[in-house]
C-alpha positions as CSV (number, residue, x, y, z in Angstrom):
1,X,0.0,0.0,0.0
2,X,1.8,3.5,-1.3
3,X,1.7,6.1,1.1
4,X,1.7,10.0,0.8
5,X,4.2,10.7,3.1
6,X,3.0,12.8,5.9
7,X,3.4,14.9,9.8
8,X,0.8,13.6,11.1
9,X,2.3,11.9,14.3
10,X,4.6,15.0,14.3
11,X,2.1,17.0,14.3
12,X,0.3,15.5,17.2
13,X,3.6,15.0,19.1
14,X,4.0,18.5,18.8
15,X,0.6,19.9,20.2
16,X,1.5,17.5,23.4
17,X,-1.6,15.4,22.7
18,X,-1.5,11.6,23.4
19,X,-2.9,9.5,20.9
20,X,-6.0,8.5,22.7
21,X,-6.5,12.2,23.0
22,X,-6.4,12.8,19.6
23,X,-8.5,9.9,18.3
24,X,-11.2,11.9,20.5
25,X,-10.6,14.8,18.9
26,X,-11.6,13.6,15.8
27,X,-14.1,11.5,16.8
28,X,-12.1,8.1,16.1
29,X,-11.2,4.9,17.5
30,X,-7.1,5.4,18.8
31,X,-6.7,2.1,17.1
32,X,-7.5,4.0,14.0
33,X,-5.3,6.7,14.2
34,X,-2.5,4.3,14.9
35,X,-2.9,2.9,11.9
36,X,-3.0,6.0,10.3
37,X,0.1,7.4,11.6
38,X,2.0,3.9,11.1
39,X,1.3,3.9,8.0
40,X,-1.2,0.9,7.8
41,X,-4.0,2.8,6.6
42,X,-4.4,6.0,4.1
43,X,-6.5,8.8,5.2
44,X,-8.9,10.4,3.2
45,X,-9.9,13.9,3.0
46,X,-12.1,14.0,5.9
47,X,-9.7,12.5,8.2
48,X,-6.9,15.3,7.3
49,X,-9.3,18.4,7.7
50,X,-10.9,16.9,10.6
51,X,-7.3,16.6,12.3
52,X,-5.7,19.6,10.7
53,X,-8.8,21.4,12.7
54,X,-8.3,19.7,15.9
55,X,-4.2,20.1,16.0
56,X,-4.8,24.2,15.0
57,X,-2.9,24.1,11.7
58,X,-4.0,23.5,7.6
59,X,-4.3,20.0,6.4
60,X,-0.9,21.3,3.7
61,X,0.9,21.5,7.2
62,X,-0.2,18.0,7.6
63,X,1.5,17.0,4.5
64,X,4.3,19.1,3.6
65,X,5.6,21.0,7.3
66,X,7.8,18.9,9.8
67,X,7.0,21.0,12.9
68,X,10.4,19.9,14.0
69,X,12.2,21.1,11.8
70,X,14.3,24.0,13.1
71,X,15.9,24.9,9.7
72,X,12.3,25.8,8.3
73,X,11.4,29.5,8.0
74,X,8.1,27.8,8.8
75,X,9.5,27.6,12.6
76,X,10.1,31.2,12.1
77,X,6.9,32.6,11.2
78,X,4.9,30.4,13.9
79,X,6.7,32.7,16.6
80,X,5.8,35.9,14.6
81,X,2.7,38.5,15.9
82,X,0.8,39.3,12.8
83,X,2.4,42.5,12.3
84,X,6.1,41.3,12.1
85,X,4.4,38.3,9.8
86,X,3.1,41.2,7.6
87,X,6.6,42.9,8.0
88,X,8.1,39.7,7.0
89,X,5.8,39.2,3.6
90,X,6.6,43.0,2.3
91,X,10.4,42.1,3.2
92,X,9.8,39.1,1.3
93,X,8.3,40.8,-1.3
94,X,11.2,43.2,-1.8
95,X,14.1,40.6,-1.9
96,X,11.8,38.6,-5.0
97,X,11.8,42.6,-6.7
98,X,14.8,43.3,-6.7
99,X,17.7,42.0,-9.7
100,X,20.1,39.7,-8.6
């Protein structure tokens, strides 16, 4: 069975919830989400919003962000207040403007 690779445990393991704690969250047997997470079972659409929801991120997090990752500028913008995130796009914006 092929997998699409994802943070799901990560994720969870991140947010400081136990497994049985999610499972609850999303309304789901814990066995379930073990499976899940092992890679024994695929998700489906449902599954990834309803946990994207409950762990407070987007189900692309899920899929693409290791929250672990300390070399993401990901990590960085999590620990931003929306003004310097704004500061950050229109920084952003400038370094894609201007000629290398």
């Amino acid at each position: 069975m092929r997998q699409v690779p994802h943070f799901i445990r990560k994720w969870r393991e991140a947010r400081g919830l136990s497994q049985e704690a999610f499972a609850e969250a999303v309304g789901r047997e814990r066995s379930y989400v073990s499976k899940i997470e092992n890679g024994n079972r695929k998700y489906d659409q449902v599954f990834l919003e309803t946990a994207a929801d409950a762990l407070g991120v987007t189900p692309a997090d899920l899929l693409a962000r290791d929250p672990t990752d300390p070399e993401k500028l990901w990590q960085v913008y999590d620990q931003l207040s929306p003004a310097q995130r704004a500061q950050l796009v229109q920084i952003a914006h400038t370094l894609i403007s201007v000629p290398v």
